[in-house]
Each structure stands twice: as structure tokens, then as C-alpha cells.
C-alpha positions as semicolon CSV with decimal commas, in nm:
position;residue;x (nm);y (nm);z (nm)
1;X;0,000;0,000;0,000
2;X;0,184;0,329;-0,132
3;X;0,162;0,632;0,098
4;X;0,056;0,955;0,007
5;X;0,028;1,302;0,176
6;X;-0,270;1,528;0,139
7;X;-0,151;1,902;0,173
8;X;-0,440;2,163;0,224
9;X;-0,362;2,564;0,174
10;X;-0,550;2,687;0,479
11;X;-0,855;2,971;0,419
12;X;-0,708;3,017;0,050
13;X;-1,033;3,187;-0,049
14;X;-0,951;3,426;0,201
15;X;-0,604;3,486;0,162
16;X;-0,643;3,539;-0,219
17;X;-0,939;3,788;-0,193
18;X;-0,753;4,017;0,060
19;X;-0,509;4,082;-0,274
20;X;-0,790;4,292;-0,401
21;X;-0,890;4,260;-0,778
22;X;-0,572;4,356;-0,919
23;X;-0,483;4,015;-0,772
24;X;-0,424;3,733;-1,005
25;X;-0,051;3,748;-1,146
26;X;0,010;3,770;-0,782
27;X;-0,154;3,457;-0,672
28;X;-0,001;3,283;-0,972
29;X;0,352;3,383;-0,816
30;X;0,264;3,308;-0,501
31;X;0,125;2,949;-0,615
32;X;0,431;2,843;-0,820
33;X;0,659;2,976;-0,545
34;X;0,468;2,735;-0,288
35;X;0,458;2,442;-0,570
36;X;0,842;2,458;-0,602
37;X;0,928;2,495;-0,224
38;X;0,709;2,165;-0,181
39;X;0,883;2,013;-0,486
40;X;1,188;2,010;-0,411
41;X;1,163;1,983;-0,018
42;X;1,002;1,644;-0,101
43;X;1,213;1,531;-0,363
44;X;1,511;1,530;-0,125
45;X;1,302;1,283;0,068
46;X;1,223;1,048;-0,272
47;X;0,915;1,175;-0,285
48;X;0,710;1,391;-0,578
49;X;0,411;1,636;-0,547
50;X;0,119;1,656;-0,734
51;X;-0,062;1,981;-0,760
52;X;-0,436;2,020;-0,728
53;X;-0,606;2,314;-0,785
54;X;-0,275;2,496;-0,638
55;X;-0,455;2,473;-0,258
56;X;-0,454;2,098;-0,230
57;X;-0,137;1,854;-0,321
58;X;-0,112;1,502;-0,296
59;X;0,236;1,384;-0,228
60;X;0,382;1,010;-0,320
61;X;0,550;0,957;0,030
62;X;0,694;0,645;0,039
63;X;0,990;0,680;0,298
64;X;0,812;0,984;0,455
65;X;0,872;0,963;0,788
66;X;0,631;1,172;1,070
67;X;0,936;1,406;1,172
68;X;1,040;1,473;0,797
69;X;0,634;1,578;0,711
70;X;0,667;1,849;1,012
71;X;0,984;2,000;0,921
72;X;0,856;2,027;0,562
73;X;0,563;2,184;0,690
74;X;0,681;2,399;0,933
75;X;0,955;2,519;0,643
76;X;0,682;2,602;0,395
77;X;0,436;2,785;0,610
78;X;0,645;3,107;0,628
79;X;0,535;3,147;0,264
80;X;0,147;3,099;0,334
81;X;-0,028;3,323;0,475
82;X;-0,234;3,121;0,705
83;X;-0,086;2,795;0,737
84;X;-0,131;2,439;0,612
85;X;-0,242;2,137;0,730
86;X;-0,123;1,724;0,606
87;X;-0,289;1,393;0,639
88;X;-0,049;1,132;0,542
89;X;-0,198;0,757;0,556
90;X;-0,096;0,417;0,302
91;X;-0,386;0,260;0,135
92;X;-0,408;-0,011;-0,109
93;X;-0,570;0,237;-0,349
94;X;-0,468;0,583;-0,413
95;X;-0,813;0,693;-0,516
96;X;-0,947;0,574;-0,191
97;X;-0,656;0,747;0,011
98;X;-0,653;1,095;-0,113
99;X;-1,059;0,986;-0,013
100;X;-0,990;0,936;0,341
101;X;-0,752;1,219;0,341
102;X;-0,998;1,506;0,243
103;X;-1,228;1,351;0,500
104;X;-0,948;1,382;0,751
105;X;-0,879;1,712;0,689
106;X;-1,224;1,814;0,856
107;X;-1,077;1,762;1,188
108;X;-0,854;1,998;1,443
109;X;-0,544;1,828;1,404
110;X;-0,234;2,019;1,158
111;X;-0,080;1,707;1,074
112;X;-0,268;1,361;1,086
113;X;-0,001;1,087;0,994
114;X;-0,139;0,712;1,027
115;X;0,134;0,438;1,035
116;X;0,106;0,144;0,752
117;X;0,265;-0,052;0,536
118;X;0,433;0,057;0,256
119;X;0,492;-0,111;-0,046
120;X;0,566;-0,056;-0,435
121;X;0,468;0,266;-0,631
122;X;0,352;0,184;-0,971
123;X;0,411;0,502;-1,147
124;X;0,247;0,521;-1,523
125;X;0,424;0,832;-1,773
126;X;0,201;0,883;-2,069
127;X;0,363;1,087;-2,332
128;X;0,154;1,192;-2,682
129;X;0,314;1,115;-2,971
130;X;0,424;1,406;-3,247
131;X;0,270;1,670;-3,019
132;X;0,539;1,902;-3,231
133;X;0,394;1,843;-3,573
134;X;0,043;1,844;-3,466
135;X;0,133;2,152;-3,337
136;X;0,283;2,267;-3,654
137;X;-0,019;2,164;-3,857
138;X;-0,270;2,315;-3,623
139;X;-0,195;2,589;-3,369
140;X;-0,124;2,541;-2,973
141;X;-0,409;2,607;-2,864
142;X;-0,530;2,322;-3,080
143;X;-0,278;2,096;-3,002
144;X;-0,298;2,234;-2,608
145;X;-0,692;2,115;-2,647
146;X;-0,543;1,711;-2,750
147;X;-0,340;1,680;-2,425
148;X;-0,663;1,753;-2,217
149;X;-0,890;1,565;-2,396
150;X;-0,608;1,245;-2,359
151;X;-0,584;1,385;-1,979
152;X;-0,948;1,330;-1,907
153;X;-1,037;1,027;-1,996
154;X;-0,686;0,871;-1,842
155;X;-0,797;1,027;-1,509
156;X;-1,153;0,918;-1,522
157;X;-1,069;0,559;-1,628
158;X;-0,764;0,575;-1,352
159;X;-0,988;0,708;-1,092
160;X;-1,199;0,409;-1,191
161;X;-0,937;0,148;-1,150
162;X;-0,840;0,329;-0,802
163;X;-0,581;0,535;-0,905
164;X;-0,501;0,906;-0,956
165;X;-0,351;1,111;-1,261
166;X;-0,216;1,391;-1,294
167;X;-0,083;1,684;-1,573
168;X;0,266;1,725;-1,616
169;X;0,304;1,977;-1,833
170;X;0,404;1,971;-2,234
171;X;0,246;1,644;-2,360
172;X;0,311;1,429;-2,052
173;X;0,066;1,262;-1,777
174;X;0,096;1,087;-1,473
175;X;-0,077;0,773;-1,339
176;X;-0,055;0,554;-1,014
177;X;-0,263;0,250;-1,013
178;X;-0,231;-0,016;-0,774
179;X;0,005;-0,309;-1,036
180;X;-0,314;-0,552;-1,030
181;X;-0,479;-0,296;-1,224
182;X;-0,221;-0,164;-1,442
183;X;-0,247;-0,441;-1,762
184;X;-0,620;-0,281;-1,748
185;X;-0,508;0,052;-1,797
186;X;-0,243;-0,029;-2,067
187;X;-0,508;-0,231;-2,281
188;X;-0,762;0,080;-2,291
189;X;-0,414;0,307;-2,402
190;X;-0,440;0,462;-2,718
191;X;-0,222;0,385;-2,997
192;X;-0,092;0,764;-3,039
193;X;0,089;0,770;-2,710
194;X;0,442;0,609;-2,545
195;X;0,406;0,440;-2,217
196;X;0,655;0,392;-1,970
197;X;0,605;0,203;-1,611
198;X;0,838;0,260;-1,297
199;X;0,758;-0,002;-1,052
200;X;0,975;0,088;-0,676
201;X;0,920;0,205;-0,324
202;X;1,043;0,492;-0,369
203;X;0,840;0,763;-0,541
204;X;1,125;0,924;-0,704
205;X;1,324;0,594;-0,811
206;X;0,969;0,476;-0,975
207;X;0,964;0,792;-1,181
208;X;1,345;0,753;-1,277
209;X;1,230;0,415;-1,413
210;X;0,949;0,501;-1,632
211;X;1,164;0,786;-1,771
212;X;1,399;0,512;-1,891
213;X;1,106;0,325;-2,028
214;X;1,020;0,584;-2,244
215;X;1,395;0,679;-2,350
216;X;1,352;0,308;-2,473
217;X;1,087;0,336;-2,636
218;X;1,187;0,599;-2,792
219;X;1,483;0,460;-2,942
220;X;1,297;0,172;-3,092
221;X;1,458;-0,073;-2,877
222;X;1,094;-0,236;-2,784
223;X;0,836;-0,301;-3,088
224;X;0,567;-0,223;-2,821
225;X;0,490;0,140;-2,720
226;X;0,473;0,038;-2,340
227;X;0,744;-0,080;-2,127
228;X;0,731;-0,140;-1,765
229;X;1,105;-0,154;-1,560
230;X;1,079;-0,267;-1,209
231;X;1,379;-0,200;-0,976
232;X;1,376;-0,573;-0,850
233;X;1,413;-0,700;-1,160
């Protein structure tokens, strides 16, 4: 059962209304400036954030102990104006845990972290295929409106198979499935896109791994356009 973190921006309606109306390049900074603090604070600790919505982030975190969650937090807050509060639990099912997280979040507590077992991440990078011609031949904008389309119905058929995905910017996507459900997921991939498959503990050792799938992939060194490396193998 992976771990993840659920990270909530506290009264963020609040904090982004007292900018006035001349407000929204400002929150933008602000956002991005939070997003890369929590990137990089948890990628020294093999793990990898997910932004949602820019006030909620759900962070792979494997090898997260208690103590490393509050220093992160406690490091981060100076840059929010009213805080932040964490739930960190494992669940067989990533869908189901950021579930039980937002649920968790209701109560008093800053940080909620619930020991469990931890075990593999199965990490899923979709990348579209000649995103640079189509791009060419249409417009951005055009080819900007592909990648979402591709986006949404990977996350709603993840979400169904009790994972979560996520936008990664350019042409790329994230999934994490539990690995019984991940031939599923590959079957229902469309034919347009490369596919590579990290399996480890580690968050940030997974991702490594699918990177190299794809690298293979992309040099033609696999007549399938999916490849899944697992760091016991």
C-alpha cells in the first residue's frame, strides 16, 4: 500500500481575496513559489508532489517519515499566509486514500499521519506522440486542447481502476494504479501515445524508471509502445 500526503492551503479563499482585484498574477507567483518549495523539499526525501487546484497537493511519500512531514511543513508555512495542514496515511488504493484524506482534513489536528505498510509505487508516464507536428499543422491552442482531452479520460478511467492522474506539463501525464490494475489501464491506451512504467518504493526511483522506459521506447529498442522496468528485476 503506497503512501501519500494530502496538503491543504488553509482559508485560500480568504487569503487570495484580501489581494484585491488587481490580484491574479500575484496569486499565480505566489502558487508556483509554494509548488516549487514543496517540490523540491520532497524530492530530497524520494518523494514527488502533485498539484491540485494549487490549494490541495497530494504527495507520493513512500519513505516519509512523521518528523520529515513536520519540518517540511513547518519550512513552507512562512510562505502561506495562514498555514497548512497534512494527512499522510498508506492505502491499497490511491483513489481511496486521497478519499480518506480530504475527509481527515475536517478535523482539528495540523498534521494527521497514520502508520502502515508501505509497499511498491507503480508510477504510469504517458507521453503523446508528435505533439510538435500536430502543433505545426494546427496551432497550440489546438494541439494544447489534444493533451486535455487524452488527460481526461486517463484520469476518469484511472480514478476508476483506483488510481489518480495527474498533468505534467508539455504532452506528458501521470498515473498511479495499484500493479493488479495496471495491464487494465495499458489495454484501454491509445495507440498515439508512449508508455513507460516505474515499478519501486520509492516515489522518485519509480519515476526515474518510467523515464527510462520511455527513452527506450523511444529509441525503438521495444516493438511495443509500453514498457514497464521494475527496480527488483
Amino acid at each position: 500500500m503506497p503512501r501519500i500526503t494530502l496538503i491543504k492551503l488553509l482559508k485560500y479563499r480568504e487569503w487570495t481575496e484580501e489581494l484585491g482585484s488587481n490580484r491574479e498574477g500575484i496569486i499565480q507567483i505566489k502558487q508556483s513559489t509554494i509548488y516549487g518549495i514543496f517540490q523540491e523539499k520532497f524530492w530530497e526525501k524520494q518523494c514527488f508532489v502533485l498539484p491540485f487546484r494549487f490549494d490541495y497537493y497530494i504527495v507520493l511519500s513512500n519513505g516519509l517519515s512523521k518528523e520529515d512531514l513536520e519540518v517540511i511543513v513547518k519550512e513552507t508555512e512562512q510562505y502561506t499566509p495562514y498555514g497548512i495542514k497534512a494527512v499522510s496515511l498508506t492505502h491499497k488504493y490511491p483513489a481511496i486514500a486521497q478519499m480518506l484524506a480530504t475527509k481527515l482534513l475536517h478535523r482539528n489536528d495540523k498534521i494527521i499521519f497514520l502508520d502502515g505498510e508501505e509497499d511498491e509505487n507503480v508510477i504510469v508516464h504517458i507521453d503523446l506522440n508528435n505533439i510538435t507536428e500536430l502543433t505545426d499543422q494546427t496551432s497550440v491552442y489546438e494541439s494544447y486542447l489534444e493533451i486535455l482531452m487524452l488527460y481526461y479520460y486517463i484520469a476518469k478511467y484511472v480514478f476508476e481502476l483506483g488510481g489518480i492522474a495527474n498533468y505534467l506539463g508539455g504532452d506528458n501525464l501521470i498515473a498511479i494504479i495499484p500493479y493488479e490494475n495496471l495491464e487494465r489501464l495499458l489495454n484501454v491506451i491509445p495507440s498515439n501515445v508512449k508508455v513507460g512504467v516505474g515499478v519501486s518504493y520509492y516515489p522518485r526511483e519509480a519515476l526515474r524508471l518510467a523515464a527510462q522506459a520511455l527513452s527506450t521506447i523511444r529509441k525503438k529498442e521495444t516493438t511495443q509502445n509500453y514498457l514497464v522496468l521494475n527496480d527488483t528485476s
